[in-house]
Short mmCIF file of the C-alpha atoms (twelve columns), coordinates in Angstrom:
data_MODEL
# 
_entry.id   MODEL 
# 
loop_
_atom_site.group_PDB 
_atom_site.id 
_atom_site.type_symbol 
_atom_site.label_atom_id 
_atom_site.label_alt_id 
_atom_site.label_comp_id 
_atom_site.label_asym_id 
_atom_site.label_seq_id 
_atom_site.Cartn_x 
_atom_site.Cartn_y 
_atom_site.Cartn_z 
_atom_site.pdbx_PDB_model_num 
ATOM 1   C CA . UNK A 1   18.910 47.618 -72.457  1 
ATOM 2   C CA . UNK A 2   15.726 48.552 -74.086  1 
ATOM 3   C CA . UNK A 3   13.165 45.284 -72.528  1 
ATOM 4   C CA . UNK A 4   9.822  45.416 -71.636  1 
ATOM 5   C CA . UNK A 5   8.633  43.545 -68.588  1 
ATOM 6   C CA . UNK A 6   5.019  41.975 -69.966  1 
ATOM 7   C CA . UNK A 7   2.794  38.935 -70.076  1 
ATOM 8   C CA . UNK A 8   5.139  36.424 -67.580  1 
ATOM 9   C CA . UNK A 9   8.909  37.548 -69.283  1 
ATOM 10  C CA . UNK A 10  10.497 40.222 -70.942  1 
ATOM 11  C CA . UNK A 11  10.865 41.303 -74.622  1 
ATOM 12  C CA . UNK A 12  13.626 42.827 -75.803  1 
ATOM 13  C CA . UNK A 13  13.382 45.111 -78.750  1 
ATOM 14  C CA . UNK A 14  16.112 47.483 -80.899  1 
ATOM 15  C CA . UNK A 15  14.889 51.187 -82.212  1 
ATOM 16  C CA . UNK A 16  16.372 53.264 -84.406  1 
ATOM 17  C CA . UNK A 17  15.562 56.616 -86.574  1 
ATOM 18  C CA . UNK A 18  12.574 58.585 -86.098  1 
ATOM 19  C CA . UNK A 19  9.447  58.822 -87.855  1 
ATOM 20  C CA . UNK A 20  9.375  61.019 -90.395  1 
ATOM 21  C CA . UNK A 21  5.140  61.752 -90.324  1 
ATOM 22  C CA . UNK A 22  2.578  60.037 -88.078  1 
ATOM 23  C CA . UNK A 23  2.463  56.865 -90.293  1 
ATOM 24  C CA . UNK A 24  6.247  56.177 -90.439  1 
ATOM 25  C CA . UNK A 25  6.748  53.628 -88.017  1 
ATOM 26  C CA . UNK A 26  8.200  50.395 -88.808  1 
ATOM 27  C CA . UNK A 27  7.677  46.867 -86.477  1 
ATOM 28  C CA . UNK A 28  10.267 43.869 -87.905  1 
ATOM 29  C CA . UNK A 29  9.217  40.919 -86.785  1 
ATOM 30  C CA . UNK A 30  11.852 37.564 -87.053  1 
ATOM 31  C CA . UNK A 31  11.500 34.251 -87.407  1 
ATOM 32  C CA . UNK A 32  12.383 30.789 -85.641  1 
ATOM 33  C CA . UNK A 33  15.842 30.785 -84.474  1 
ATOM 34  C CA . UNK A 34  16.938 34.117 -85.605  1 
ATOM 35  C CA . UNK A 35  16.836 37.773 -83.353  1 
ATOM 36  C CA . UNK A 36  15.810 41.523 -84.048  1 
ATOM 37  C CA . UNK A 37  19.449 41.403 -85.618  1 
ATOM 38  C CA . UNK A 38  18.190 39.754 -88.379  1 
ATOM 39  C CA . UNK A 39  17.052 43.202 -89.442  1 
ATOM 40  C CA . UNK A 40  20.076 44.986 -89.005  1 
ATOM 41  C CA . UNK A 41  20.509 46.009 -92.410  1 
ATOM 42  C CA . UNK A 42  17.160 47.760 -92.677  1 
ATOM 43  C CA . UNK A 43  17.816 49.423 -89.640  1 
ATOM 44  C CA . UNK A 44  20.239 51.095 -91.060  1 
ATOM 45  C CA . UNK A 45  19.024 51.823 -94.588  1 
ATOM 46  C CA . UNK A 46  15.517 52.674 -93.180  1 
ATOM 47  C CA . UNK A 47  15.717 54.901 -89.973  1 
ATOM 48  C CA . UNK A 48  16.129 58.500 -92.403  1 
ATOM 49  C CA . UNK A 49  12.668 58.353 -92.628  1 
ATOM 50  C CA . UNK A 50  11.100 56.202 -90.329  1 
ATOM 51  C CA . UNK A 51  10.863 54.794 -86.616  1 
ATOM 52  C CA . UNK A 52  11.959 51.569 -86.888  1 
ATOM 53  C CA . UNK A 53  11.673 49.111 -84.374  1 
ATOM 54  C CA . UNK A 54  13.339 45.279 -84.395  1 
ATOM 55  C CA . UNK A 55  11.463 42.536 -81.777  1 
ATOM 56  C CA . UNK A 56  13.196 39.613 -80.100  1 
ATOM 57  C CA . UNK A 57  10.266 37.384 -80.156  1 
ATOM 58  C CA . UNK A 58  9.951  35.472 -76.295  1 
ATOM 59  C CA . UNK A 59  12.062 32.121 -76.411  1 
ATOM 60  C CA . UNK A 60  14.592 33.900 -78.593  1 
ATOM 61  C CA . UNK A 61  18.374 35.344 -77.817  1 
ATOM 62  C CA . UNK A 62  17.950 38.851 -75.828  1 
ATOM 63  C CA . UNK A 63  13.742 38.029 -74.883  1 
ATOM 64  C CA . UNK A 64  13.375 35.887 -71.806  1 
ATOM 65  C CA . UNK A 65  12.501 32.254 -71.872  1 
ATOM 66  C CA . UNK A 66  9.361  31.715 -69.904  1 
ATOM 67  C CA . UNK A 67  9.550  28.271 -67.975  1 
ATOM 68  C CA . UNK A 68  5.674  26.774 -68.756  1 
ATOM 69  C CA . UNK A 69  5.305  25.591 -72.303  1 
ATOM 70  C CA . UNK A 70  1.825  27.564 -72.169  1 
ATOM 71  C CA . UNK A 71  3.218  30.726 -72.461  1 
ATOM 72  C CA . UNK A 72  4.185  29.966 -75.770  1 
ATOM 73  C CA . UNK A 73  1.261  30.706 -78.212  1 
ATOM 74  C CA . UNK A 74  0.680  32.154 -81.650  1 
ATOM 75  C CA . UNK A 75  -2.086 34.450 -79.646  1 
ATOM 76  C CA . UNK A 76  0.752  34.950 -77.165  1 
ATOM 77  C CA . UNK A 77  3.311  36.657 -79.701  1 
ATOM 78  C CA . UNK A 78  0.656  38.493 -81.452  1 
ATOM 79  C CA . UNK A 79  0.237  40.288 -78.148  1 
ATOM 80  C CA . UNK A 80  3.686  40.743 -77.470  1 
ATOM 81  C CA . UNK A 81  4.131  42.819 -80.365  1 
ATOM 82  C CA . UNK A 82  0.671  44.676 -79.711  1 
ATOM 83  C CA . UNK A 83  2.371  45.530 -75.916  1 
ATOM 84  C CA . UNK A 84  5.875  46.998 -77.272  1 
ATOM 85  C CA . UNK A 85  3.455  49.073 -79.576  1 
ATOM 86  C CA . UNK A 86  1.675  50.297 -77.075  1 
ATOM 87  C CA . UNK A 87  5.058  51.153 -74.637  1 
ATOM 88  C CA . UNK A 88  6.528  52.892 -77.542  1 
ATOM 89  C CA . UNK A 89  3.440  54.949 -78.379  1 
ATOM 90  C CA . UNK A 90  3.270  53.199 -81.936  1 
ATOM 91  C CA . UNK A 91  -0.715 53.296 -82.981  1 
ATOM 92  C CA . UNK A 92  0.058  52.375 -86.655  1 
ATOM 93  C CA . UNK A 93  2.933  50.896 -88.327  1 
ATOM 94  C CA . UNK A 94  4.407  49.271 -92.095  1 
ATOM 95  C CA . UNK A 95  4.781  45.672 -90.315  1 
ATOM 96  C CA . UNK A 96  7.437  43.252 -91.709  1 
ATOM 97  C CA . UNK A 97  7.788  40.212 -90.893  1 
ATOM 98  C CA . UNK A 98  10.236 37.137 -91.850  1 
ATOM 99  C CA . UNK A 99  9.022  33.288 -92.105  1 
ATOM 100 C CA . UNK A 100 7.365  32.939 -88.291  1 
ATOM 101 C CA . UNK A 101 7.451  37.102 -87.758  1 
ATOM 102 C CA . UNK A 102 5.830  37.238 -90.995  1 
ATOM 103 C CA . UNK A 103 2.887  34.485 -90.078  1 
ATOM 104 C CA . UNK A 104 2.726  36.768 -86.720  1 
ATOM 105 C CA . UNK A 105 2.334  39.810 -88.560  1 
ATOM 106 C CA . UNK A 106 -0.491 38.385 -90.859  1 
ATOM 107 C CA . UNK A 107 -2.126 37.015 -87.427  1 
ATOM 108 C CA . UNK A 108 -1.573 40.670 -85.942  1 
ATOM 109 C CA . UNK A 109 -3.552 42.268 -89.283  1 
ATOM 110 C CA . UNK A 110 -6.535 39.890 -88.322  1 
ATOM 111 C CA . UNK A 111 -6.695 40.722 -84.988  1 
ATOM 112 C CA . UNK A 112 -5.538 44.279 -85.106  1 
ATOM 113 C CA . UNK A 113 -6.012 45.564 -88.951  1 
ATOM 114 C CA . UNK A 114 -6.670 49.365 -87.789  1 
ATOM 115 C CA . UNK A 115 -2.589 49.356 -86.594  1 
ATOM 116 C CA . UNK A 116 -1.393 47.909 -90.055  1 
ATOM 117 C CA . UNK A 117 -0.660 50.402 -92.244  1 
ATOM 118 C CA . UNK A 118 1.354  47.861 -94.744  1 
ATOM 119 C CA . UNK A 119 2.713  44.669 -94.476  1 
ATOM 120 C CA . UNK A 120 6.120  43.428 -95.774  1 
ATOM 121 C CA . UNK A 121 6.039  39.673 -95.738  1 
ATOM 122 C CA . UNK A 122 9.044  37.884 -96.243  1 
ATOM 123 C CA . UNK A 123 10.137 34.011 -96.787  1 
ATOM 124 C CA . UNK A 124 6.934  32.906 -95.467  1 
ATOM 125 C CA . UNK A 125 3.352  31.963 -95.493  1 
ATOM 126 C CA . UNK A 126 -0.200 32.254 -94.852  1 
ATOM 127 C CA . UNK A 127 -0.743 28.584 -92.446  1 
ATOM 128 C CA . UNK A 128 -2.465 26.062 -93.425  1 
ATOM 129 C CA . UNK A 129 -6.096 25.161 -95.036  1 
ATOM 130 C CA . UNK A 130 -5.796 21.543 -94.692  1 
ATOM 131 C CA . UNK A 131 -5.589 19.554 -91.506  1 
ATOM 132 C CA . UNK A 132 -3.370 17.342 -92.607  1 
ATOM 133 C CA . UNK A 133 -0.487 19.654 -93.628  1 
ATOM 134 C CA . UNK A 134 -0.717 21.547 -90.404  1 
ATOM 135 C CA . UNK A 135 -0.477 17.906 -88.556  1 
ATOM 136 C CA . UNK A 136 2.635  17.282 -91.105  1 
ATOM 137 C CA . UNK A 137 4.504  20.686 -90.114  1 
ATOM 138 C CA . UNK A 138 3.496  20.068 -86.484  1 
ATOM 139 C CA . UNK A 139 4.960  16.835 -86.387  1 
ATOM 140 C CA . UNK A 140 8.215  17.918 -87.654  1 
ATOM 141 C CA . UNK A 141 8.546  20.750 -85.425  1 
ATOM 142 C CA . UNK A 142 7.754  17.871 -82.603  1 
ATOM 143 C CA . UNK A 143 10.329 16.024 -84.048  1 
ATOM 144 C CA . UNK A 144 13.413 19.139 -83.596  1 
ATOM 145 C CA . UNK A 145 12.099 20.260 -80.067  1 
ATOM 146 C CA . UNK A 146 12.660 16.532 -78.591  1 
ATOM 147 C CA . UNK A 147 15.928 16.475 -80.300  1 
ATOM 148 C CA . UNK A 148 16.368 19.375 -78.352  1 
ATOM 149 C CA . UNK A 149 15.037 18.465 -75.297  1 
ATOM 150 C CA . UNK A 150 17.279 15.278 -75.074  1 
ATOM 151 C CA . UNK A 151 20.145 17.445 -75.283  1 
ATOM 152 C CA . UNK A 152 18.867 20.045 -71.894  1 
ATOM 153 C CA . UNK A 153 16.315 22.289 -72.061  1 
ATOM 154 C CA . UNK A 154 18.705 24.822 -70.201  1 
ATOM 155 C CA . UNK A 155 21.322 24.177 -72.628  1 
ATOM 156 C CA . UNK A 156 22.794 27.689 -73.570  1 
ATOM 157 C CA . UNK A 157 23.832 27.609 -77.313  1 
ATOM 158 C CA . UNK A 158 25.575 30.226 -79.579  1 
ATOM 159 C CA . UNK A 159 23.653 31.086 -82.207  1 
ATOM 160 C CA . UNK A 160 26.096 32.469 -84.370  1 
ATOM 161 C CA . UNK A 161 28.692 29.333 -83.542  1 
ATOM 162 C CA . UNK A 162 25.947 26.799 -84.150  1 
ATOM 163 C CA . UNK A 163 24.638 28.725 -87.085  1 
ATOM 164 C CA . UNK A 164 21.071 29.040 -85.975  1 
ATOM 165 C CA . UNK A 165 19.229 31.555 -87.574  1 
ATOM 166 C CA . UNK A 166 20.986 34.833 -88.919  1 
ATOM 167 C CA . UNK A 167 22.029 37.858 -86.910  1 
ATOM 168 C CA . UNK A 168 23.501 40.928 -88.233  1 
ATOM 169 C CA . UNK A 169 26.466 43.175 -86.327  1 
ATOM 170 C CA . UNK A 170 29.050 41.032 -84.102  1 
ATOM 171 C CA . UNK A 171 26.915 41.136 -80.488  1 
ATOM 172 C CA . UNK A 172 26.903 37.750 -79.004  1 
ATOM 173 C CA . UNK A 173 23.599 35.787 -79.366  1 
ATOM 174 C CA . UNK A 174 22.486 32.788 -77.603  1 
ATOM 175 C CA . UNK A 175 20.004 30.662 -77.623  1 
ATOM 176 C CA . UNK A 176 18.193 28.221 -74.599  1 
ATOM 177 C CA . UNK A 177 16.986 24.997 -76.231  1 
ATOM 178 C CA . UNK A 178 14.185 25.814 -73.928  1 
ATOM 179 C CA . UNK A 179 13.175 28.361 -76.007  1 
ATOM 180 C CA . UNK A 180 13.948 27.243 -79.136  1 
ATOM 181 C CA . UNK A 181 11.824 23.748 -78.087  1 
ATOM 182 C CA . UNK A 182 8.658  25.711 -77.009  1 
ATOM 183 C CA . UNK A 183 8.427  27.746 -79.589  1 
ATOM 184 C CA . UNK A 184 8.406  25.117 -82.163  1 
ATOM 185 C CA . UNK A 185 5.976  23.103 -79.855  1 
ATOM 186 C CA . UNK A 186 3.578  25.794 -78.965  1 
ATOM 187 C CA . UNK A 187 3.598  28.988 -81.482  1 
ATOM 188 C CA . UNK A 188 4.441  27.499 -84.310  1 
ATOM 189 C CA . UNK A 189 2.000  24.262 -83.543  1 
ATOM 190 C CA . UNK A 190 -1.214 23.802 -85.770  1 
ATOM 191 C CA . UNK A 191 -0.888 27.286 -87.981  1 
ATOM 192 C CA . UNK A 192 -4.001 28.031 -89.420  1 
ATOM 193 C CA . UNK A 193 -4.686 29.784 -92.502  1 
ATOM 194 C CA . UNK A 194 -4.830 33.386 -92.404  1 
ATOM 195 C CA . UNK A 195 -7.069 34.250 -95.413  1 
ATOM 196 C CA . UNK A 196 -4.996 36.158 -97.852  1 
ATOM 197 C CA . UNK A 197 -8.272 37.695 -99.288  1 
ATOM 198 C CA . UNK A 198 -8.803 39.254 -96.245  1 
ATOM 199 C CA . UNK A 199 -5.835 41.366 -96.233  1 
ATOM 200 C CA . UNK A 200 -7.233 44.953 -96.896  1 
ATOM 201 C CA . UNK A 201 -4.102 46.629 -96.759  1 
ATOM 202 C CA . UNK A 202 -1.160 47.270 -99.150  1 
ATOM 203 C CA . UNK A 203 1.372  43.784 -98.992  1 
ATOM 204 C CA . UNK A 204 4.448  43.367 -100.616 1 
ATOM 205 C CA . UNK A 205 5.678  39.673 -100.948 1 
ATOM 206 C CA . UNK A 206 9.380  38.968 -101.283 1 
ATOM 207 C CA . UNK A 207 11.416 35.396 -101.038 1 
ATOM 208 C CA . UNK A 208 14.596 34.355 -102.140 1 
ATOM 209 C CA . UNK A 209 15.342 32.275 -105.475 1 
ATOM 210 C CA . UNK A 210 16.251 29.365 -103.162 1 
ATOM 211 C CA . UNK A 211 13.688 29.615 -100.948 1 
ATOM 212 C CA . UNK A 212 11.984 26.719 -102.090 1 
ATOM 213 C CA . UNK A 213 9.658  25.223 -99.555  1 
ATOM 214 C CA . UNK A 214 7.696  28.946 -99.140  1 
ATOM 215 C CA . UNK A 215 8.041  29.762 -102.804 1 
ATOM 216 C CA . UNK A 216 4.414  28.387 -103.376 1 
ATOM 217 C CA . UNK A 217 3.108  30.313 -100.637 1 
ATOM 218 C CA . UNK A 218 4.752  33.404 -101.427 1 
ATOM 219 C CA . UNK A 219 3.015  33.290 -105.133 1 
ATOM 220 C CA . UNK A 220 -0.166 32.000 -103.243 1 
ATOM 221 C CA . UNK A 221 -0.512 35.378 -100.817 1 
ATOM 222 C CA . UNK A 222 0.733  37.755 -103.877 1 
ATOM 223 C CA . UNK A 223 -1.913 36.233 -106.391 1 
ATOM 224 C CA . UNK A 224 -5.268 36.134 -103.301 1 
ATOM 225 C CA . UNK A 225 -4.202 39.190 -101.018 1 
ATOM 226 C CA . UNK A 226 -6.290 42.313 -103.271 1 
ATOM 227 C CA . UNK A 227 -3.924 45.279 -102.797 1 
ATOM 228 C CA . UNK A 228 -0.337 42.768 -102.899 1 
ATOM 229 C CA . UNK A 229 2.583  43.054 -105.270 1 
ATOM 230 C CA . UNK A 230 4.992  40.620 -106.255 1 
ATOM 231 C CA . UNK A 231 6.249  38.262 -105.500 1 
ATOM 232 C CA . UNK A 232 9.460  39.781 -105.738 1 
ATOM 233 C CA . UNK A 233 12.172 37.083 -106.246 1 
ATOM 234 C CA . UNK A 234 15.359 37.944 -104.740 1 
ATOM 235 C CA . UNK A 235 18.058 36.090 -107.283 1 
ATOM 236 C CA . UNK A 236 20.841 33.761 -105.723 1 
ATOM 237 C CA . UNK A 237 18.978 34.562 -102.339 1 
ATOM 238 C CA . UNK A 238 18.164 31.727 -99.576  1 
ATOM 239 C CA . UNK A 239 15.196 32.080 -97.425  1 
ATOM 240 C CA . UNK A 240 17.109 34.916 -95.322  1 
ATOM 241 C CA . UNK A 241 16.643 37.215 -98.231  1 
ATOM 242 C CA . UNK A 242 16.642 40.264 -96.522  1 
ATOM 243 C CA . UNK A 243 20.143 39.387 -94.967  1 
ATOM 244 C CA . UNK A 244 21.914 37.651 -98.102  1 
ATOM 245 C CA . UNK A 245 20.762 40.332 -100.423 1 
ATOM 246 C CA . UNK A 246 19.661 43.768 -98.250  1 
ATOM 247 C CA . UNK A 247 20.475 45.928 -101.276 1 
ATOM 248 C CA . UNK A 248 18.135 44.213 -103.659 1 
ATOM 249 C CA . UNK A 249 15.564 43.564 -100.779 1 
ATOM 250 C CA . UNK A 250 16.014 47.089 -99.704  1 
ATOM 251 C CA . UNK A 251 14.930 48.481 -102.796 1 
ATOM 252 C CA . UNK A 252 12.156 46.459 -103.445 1 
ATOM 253 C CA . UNK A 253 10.623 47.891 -100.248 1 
ATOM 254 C CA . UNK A 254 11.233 51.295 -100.916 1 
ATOM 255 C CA . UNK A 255 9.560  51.678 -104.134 1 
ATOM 256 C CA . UNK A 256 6.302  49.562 -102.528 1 
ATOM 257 C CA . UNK A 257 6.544  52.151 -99.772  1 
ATOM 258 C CA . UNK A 258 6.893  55.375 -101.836 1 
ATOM 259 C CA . UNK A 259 3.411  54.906 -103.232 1 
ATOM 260 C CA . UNK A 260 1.795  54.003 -99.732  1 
ATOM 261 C CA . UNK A 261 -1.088 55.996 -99.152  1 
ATOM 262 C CA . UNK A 262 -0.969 58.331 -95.822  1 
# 
């Protein structure tokens, strides 16, 4: 199984295709309860003519689930990404992200902007400006992690069964509460804003009709990010667009990366 043994657990990643020029790599990122299967569907559509390469982000399904709650950072997962980059030989990559992989890969463009060559962002947002909205999403992401802490931390659930997140293909996929509780406790505590102004690359914005709660945010990034199209409103789609509707979503992205500069 394709893991890499880094930073305190392993991360477990899926590759597929091969890149069809030096700039033709592709890193998904996922968000909160879902896995690298998320992506399955551009996997498939995508690996003709690029590398493409699906992360389970640590705390989540086929990753490990480090025991100390301060291994779980928003830092922390920028850096896990940055390491499978650097084991595959990736220097530059089109980064997509959904929801939490999509705040991760805006957080990887400020930190590492020379290894973006696009990003795809996805059913999610920038962070926060104000205090007190970060303190309001904070406390409701307090809020599920005791809920699942009362239950066991080493609780092992199925995520398909339980209908956490969304996974393509039929492989089994489970979840520790352990994981699922430090994540929401320590990555996704306190986001802050990641400047959409400051996002010098090409970005293509995408989120489902019914996406409501990161609607607003998706216009907000596609009207302040300078080289950005859309947003790109997947119809009848939730805020897994890229799994309810991978033909639409699909070939949205392709156009946007047709014209991407070498």
């Amino acid at each position: 199984m394709p893991k890499l043994n880094v930073f305190g657990t392993h991360l477990y990643y899926d590759e597929a295709g091969k890149a069809a020029g030096p700039g033709n790599n592709m890193v998904l990122v996922h968000g909160f309860g879902d896995s690298g299967l998320l992506w399955a569907h551009q996997m498939t559509h995508f690996k003709d003519r690029y590398r493409v390469i699906a992360v389970d982000m640590r705390g989540h399904a086929r990753s490990g689930v480090p025991q100390e709650l301060g291994l779980y950072t928003q830092d922390q997962v920028v850096e896990d990404v940055r390491a499978i980059m650097d084991h595959l030989g990736v220097e530059r990559a089109v980064m997509g992200g959904h929801s939490l992989g999509g705040y991760t890969v805006m957080r990887f463009h400020q930190r590492y902007p020379d290894r973006v060559r696009a990003m795809v962002l996805s059913g999610t947002g920038p962070g926060y400006r104000r205090m007190d909205g970060a303190r309001q999403w904070t406390e409701m992401n307090e809020k599920a992690a005791a809920e699942y802490e009362a239950k066991g931390l080493d609780t092992v659930v199925d995520a398909r069964k339980e209908g956490i997140g969304r996974h393509g293909g039929t492989e089994p996929i489970h979840h520790t509460l352990r994981g699922l509780a430090y994540v929401r406790r320590g990555v996704m505590r306190m986001p802050p804003l990641v400047e959409p102004s400051q996002m010098d690359v090409p970005v293509i914005v995408l989120i489902g009709e019914q996406d409501e709660p990161f609607i607003n945010a998706a216009k907000y990034v596609a009207a302040k990010a300078p080289r950005a199209s859309g947003p790109v409103i997947l119809k009848g789609a939730s805020h897994w667009a890229n799994f309810d509707d991978p033909a639409g979503w699909n070939a949205a992205v392709d156009a946007f990366l047709k014209d991407l500069p070498a």
